[in-house]
C-alpha positions in Angstrom: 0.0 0.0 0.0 1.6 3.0 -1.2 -0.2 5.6 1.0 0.0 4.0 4.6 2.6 5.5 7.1 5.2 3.0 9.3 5.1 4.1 12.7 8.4 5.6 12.5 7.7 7.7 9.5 3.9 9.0 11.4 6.0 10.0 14.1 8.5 11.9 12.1 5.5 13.8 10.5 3.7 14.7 14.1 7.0 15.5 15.7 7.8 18.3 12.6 4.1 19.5 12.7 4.7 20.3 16.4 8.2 21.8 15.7 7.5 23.9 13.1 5.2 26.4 15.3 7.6 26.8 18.2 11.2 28.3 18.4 13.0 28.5 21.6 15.3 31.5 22.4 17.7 31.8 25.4 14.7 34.2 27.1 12.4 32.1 26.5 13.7 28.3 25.8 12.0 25.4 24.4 11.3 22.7 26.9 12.0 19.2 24.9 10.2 15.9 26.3 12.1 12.4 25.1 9.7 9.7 26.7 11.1 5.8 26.7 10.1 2.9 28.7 13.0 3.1 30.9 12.8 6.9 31.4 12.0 10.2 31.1 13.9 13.2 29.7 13.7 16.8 29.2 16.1 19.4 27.6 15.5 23.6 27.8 16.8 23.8 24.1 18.1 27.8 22.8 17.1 26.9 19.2 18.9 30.8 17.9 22.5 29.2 19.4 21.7 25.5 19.0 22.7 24.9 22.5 21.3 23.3 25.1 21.0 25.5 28.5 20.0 23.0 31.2 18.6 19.0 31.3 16.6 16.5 33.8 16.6 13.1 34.2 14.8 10.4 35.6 17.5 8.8 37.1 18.9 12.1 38.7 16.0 12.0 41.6 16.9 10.3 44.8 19.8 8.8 43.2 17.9 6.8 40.4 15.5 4.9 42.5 12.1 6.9 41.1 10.2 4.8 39.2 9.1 5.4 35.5 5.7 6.6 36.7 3.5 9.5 35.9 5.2 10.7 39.6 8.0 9.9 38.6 7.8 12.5 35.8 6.3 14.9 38.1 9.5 15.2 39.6 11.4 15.6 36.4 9.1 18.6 35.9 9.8 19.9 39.4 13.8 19.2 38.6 14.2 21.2 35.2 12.3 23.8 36.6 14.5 24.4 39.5 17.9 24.0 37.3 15.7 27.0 34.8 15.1 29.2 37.7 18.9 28.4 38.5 19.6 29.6 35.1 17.7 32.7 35.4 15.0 31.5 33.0 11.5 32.0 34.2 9.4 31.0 30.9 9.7 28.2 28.7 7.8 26.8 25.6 6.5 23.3 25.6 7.5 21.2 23.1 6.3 17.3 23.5 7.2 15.7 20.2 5.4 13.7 18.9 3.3 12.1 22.0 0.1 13.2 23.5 -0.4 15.9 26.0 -1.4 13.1 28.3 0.3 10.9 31.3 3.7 11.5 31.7 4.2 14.1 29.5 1.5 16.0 30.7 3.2 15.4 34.5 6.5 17.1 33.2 4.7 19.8 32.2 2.7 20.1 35.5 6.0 19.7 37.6 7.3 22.5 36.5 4.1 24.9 36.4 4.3 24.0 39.6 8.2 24.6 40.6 7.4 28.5 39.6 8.1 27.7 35.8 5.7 29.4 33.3 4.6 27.5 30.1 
């Protein structure tokens, strides 16, 4: 069948959709989710340099003994916040690839609402 999509290739196309209305600038960076079974992952991106300002892992809370859970990535929000507002970065733009707003990605993004991070 010529016009179905692989999985892969659907979540190339979602993930450029999302990324083609949002920008990141060291003011205001973009907040990148990577979501795995293992783990969760964020990144506040600078997309004008390229660089990468400030990241939060899973593992990183109570020396890796959090669980992959929807807490689990509560905390992640509450950890990138906290290294933002170390940064001196107060705002941030959400950018969840290609997955839902729902779960754990939605629990990031909660976290660090609630650290003092706006999104």
């Amino acid at each position: 069948m010529k016009g179905s999509l692989t999985k892969k290739s659907g979540r190339t196309l979602r993930k450029n959709r999302v990324r083609a209305r949002i920008s990141g600038s060291a003011a205001r960076p973009r907040l990148s989710v990577f979501r795995s079974l293992r783990g969760i992952s964020v990144q506040a991106i600078d997309d004008a340099s390229g660089k990468t300002l400030c990241s939060a892992y899973l593992r990183e809370i109570k020396g890796g003994k959090m669980e992959n859970t929807v807490a689990g990535a509560h905390e992640v929000g509450k950890l990138i916040a906290e290294k933002c507002l170390a940064e001196n970065i107060h705002a941030a733009l959400f950018d969840r690839s290609s997955y839902r707003y729902h779960g754990r990605v939605r629990a990031v993004a909660e976290g660090a609402r609630e650290a003092g991070l706006t999104i």
